[in-house]
PLY file of the C-alpha trace (Angstrom):
ply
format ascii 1.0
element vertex 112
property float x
property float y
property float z
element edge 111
property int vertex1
property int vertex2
end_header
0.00 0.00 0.00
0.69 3.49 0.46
3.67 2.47 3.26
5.38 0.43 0.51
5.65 3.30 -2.02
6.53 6.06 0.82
9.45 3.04 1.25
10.07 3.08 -2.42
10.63 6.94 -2.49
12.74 7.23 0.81
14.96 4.67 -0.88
15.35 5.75 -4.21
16.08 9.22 -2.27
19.18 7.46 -0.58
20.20 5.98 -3.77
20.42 9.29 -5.68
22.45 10.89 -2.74
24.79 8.09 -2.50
25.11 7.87 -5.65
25.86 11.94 -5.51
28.09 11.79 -2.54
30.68 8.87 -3.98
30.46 8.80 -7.01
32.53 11.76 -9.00
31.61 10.57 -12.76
27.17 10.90 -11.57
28.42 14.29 -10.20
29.61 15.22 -13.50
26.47 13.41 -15.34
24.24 15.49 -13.62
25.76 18.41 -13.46
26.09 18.45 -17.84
22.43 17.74 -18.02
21.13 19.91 -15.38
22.76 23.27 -17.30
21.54 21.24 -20.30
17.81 21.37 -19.24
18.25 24.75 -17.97
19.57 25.40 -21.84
16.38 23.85 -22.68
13.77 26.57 -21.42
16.35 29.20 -22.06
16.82 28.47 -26.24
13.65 28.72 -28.23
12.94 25.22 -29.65
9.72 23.95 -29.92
7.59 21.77 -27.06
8.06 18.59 -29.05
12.10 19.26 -29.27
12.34 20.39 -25.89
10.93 16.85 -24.56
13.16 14.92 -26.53
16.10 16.66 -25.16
15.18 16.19 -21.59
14.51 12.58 -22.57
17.89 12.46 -23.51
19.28 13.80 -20.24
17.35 11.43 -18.49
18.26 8.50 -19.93
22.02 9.33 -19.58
21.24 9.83 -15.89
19.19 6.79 -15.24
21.90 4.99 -17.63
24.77 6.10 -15.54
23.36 5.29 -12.27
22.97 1.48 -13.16
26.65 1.84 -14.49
27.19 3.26 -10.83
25.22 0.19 -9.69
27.79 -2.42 -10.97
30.62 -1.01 -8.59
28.37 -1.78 -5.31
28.59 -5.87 -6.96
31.84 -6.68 -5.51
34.82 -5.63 -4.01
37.19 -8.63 -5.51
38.41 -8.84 -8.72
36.11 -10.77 -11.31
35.62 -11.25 -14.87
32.19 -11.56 -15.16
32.00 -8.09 -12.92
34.87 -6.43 -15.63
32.28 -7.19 -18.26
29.00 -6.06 -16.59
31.45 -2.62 -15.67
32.56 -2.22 -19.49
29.22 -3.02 -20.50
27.77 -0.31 -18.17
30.37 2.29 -19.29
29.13 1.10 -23.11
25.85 2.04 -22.04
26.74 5.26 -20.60
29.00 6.33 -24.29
25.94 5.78 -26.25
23.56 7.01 -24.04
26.22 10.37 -24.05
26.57 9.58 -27.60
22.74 10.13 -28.39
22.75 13.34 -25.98
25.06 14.94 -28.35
23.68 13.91 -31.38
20.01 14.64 -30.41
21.68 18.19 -29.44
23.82 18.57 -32.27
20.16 18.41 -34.28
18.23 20.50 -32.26
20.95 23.94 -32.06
21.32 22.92 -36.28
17.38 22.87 -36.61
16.91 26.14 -34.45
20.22 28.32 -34.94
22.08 27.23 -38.71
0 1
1 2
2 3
3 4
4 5
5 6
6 7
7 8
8 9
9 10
10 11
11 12
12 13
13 14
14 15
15 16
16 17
17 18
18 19
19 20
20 21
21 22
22 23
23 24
24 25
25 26
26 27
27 28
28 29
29 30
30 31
31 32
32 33
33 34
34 35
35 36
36 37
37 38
38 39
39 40
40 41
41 42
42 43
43 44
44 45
45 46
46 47
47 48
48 49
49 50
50 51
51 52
52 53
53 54
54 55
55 56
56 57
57 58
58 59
59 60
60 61
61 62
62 63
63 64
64 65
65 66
66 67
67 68
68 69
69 70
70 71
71 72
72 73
73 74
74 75
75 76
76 77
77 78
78 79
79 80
80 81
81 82
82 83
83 84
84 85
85 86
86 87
87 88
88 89
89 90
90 91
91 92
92 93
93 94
94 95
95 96
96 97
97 98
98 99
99 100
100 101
101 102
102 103
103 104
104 105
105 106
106 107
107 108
108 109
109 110
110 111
């Protein structure tokens, strides 16, 4: 019930602070795409154009939090964590990758 998802929120609350506190490449994550969304409202694209760059943002946030995720695994040296860390920071280039494409479109649509 109601208890549960007041659980759910205080925990996903300590996730996003750890994940703040001790973890230097989130900080710099959220940092780009918070000025980013703020860039948003400030340039004049259209409704449509605006979502889909604050899509973007989002998915490189929620993207580099599960790449955060894999370091809390294991503290001992492993291939099978090596992989799911390389395959996280994969995830996290094209997830970056599409942020600057999608941006790269939406300055060239509104400003060239």
């Amino acid at each position: 019930g109601i208890k549960r998802i007041i659980n759910a929120f205080g925990y996903s609350k300590d996730g996003l602070a750890a994940a703040y506190r001790y973890e230097s490449a989130f900080r710099q994550v959220l940092w780009l795409n918070l000025i980013l969304i703020v860039l948003t409202f400030i340039l004049n694209f259209d409704s449509a154009t605006k979502m889909l760059l604050i899509i973007a943002s989002f998915v490189s946030l929620i993207t580099e939090l599960f790449n955060t995720a894999v370091d809390h695994t294991s503290t001992e040296k492993h291939e099978l964590a090596k992989r799911a860390k390389d395959a996280g920071s994969a995830a996290q280039l094209l997830a970056l990758t599409m942020l600057g494409i999608v941006w790269a479109i939406a300055l060239w649509r509104g400003y060239v």
